[in-house]
C-alpha positions in Angstrom: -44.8 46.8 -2.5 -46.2 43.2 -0.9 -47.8 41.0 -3.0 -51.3 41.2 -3.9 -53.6 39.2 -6.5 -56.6 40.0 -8.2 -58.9 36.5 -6.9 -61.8 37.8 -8.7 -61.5 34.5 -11.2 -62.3 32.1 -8.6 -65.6 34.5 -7.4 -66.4 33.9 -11.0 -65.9 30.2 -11.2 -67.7 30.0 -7.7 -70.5 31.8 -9.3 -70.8 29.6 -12.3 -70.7 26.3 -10.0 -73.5 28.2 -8.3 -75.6 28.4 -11.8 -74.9 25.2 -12.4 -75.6 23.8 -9.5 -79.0 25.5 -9.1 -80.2 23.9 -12.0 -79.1 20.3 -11.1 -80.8 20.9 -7.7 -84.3 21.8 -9.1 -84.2 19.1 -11.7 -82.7 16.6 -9.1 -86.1 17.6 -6.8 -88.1 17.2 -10.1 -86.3 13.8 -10.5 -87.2 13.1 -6.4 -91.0 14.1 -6.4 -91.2 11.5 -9.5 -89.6 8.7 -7.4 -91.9 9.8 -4.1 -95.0 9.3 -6.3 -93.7 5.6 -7.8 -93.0 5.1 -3.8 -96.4 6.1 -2.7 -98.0 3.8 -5.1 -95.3 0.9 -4.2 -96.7 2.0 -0.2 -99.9 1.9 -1.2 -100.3 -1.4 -2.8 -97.8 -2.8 -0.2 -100.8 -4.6 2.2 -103.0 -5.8 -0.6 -99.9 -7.5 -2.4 -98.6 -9.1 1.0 -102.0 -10.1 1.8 -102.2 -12.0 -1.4 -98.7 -13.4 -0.7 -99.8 -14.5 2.7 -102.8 -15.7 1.5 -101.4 -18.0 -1.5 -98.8 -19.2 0.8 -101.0 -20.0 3.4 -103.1 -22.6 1.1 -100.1 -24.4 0.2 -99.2 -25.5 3.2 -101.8 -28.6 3.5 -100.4 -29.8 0.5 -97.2 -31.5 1.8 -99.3 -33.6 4.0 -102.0 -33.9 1.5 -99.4 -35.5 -0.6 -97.7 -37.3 1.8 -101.2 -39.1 3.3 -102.2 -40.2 -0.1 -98.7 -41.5 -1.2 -99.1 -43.6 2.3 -102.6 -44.8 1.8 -101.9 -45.9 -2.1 -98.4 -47.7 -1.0 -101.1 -49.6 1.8 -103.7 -50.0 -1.0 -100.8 -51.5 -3.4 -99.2 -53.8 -0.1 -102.4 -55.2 0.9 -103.8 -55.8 -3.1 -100.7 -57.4 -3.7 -100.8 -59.8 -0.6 -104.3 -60.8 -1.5 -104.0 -63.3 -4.2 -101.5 -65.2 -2.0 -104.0 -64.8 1.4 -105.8 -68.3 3.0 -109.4 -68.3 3.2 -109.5 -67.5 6.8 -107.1 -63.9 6.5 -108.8 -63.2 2.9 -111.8 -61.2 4.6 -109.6 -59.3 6.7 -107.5 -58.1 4.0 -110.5 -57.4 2.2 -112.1 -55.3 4.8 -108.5 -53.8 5.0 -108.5 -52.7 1.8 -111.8 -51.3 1.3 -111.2 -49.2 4.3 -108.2 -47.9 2.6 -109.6 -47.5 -0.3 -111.9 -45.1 1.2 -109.6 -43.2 3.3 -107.6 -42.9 -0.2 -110.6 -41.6 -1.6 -111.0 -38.8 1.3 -107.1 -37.8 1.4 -107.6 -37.2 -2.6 -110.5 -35.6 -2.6 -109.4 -33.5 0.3 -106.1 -32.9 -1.6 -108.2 -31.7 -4.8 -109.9 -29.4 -2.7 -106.6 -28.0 -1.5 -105.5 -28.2 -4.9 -108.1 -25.9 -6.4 -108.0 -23.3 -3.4 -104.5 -23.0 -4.1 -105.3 -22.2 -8.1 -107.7 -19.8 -6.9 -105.7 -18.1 -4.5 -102.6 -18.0 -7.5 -105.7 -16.5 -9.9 -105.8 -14.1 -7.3 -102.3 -13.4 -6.4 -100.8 -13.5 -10.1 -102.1 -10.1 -11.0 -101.8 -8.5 -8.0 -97.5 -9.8 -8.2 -97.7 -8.2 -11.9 -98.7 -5.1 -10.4 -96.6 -5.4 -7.8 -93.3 -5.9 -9.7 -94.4 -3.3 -12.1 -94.6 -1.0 -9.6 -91.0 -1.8 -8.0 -89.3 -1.7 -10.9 -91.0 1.8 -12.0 -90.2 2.7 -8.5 -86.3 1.4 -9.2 -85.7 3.3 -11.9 -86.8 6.7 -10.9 -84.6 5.9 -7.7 -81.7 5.4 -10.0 -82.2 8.3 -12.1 -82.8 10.3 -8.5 -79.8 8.9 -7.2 -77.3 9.5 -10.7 -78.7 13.3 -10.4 -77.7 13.7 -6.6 -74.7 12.2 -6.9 -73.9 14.6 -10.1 -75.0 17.2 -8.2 -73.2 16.3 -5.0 -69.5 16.7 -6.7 -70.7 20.0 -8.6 -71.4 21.1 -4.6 -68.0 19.8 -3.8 -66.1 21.8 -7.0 -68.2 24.8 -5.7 -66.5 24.5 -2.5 -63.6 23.8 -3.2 -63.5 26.7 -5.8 -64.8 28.9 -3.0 -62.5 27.7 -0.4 -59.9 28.7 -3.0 -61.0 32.1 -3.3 -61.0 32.6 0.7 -57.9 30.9 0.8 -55.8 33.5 -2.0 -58.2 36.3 -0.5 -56.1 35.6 3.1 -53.0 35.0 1.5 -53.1 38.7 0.3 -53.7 39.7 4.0 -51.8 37.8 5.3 -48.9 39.2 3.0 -50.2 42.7 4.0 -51.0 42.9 7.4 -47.7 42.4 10.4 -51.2 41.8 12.5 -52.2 38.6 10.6 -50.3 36.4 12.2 -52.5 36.2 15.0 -55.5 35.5 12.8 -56.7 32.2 11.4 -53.5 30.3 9.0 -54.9 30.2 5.2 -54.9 26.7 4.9 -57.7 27.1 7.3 -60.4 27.7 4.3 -60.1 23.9 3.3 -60.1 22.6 6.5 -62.8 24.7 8.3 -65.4 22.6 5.6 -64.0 19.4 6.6 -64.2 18.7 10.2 -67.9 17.5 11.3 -69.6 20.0 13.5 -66.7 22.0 13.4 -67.7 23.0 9.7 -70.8 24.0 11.1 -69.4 27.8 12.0 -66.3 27.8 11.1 -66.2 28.8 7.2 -68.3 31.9 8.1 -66.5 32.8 11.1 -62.9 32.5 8.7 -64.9 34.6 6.0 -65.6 36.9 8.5 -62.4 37.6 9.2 -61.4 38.4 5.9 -64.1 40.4 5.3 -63.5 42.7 8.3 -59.3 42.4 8.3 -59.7 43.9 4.8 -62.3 46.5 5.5 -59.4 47.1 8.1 -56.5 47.4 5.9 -58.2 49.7 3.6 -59.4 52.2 5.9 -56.0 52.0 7.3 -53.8 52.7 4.6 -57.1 56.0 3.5 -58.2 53.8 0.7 -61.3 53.8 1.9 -62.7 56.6 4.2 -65.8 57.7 5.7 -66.4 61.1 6.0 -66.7 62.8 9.4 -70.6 63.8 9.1 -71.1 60.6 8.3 -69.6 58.0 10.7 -72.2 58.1 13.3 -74.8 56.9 11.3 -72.7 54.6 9.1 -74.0 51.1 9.4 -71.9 47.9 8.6 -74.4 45.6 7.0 -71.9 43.1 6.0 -72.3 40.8 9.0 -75.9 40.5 9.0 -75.2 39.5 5.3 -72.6 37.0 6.0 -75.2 35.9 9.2 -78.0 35.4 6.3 -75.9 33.7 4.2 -74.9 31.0 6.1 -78.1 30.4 7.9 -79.3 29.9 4.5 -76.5 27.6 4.2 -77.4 25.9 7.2 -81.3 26.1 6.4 -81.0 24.4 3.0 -77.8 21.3 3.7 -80.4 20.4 6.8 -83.3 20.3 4.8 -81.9 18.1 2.3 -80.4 15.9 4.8 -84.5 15.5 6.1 -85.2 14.8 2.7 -82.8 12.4 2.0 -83.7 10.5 5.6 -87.4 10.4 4.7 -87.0 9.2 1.7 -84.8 6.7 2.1 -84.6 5.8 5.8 -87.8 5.9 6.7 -91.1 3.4 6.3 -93.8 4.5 3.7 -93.4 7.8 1.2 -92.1 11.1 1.6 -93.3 13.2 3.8 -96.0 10.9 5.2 -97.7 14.3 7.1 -96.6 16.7 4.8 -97.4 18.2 1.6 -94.3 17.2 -0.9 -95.0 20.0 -3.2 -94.7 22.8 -0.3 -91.8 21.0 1.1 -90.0 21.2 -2.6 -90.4 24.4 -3.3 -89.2 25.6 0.3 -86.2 23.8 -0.5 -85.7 25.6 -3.8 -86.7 28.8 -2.6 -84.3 28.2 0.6 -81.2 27.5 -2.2 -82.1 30.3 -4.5 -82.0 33.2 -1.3 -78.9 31.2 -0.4 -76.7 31.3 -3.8 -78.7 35.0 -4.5 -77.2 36.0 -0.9 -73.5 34.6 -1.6 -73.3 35.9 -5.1 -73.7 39.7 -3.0 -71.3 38.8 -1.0 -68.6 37.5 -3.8 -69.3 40.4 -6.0 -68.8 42.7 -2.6 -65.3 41.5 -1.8 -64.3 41.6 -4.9 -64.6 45.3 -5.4 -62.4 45.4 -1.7 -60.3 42.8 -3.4 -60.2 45.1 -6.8 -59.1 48.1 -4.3 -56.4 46.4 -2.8 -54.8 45.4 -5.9 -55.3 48.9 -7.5 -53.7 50.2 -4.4 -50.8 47.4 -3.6 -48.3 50.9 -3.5 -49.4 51.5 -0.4 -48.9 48.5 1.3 
């Protein structure tokens, strides 16, 4: 008698991992629509706040010179007062012209700074509030990023431990056939239920194609060994549905990991709020409604095996 084990515990922790990671996944696209709205309104106020900031900065610039001119003309005013007490009556009305003509350049490059002076106040009046907003807004906005991000990374390693716990069941799954079947060898190593998730693009058919196998290898062995039979009258119009299944499942898959890979760029590698041309609340739900048909098609397909996998153990006799 080979060696056979019941796998049906890692189906069930699969299947758990699924539960939970449903819920993290709708509350994480809660958790994202609340960020998109702080982002739109961060998007939205975006012009007027660096059009304030432009503005503000723009009217200091005179300034510098402002200040620079009149700390010239009141070091000439001070020079030329201070040579005029010691000044012969013949250079006396020259410095005297001097410095009344300084005097009222002085008077211009002050009055011209004051002027500068009080656009600048007004264009702070008017920038100050719209900076409040402005930082409000960001830091609303970084904090319902951070929650978004705490929840996708949470839900990120329960997708991982749902792998992995899923890989696992595949992987003892082909261990029984491969302790079974002489014909196995041929087929795809164990081992391969880990790596087929790993390997970019590669992963992209692989872990259906080794599920697949399984799947069929075991319908195989049964029907072999009269475990399972289908009756004469019957075989012609006997339809396998178990690879559109498997076909739905991971196009589902497929469907939803791409989808929240658009999300994800949108949101955070793009210019300006999510979905900029789309409606956020359609493109939620399709995502939940995508991952719901997805886990409600994989827990069919778990439970399935597991009644081939139930067989095979209550029949390990005949192997």
């Amino acid at each position: 008698m080979k060696k056979i084990t019941n796998n049906a515990l890692w189906s069930r922790l699969t299947l758990l991992l699924n539960i939970l990671l449903l819920i993290l996944f709708v509350v994480s696209m809660l958790f994202l629509m609340k960020f998109d709205k702080t982002n739109l309104k961060v998007v939205e106020a975006r012009p007027a706040y660096e059009k304030a900031y432009e503005n503000f900065v723009m009217a200091q610039h005179p300034l510098k010179q402002d200040s620079a001119e009149v700390d010239y003309y009141q070091y000439k005013l001070d020079t030329l007062q201070q040579k005029l007490p010691k000044a012969d009556k013949a250079s006396r009305k020259t410095l005297e012209e001097s410095i009344s003509v300084t005097k009222t350049t002085l008077a211009e490059k002050q009055k011209t700074m004051k002027e500068h002076q009080d656009d600048v106040a007004a264009k702070e009046a008017e920038y100050t509030p719209i900076k409040t907003q402005w930082d409000n807004l960001n830091n609303d906005n970084a904090k319902t990023k951070s929650a978004f991000i705490a929840l996708a990374v949470i839900t990120f390693v329960v997708f991982l431990c749902k792998i992995f716990t899923f890989a696992t069941w595949n992987f003892k799954n082909s261990k029984n056939l491969h302790n079974i079947a002489h014909w196995m060898k041929d087929g795809m190593p164990a081992w391969m239920s880990y790596v087929s998730w790993l390997i970019p693009v590669y992963n992209l058919i692989k872990p259906v194609s080794f599920f697949k196998e399984i799947w069929e290898e075991t319908d195989y062995a049964l029907e072999n060994k009269g475990i399972v039979n289908i009756p004469e009258d019957k075989k012609d119009s006997f339809v396998d549905n178990s690879g559109i299944h498997l076909s739905i499942w991971w196009i589902l898959t497929l469907c939803s990991v791409l989808l929240m890979n658009f999300v994800l760029y949108k949101t955070f590698f793009t210019e300006g709020p999510l979905f900029i041309k789309a409606n956020h609340g359609n493109m939620t739900i399709a995502a939940i409604v995508l991952l719901v048909l997805c886990l409600a098609e994989e827990f069919y397909l778990l439970i399935s095996y597991n009644k081939k996998n139930k067989m095979l153990v209550d029949n390990a006799d005949k192997f």
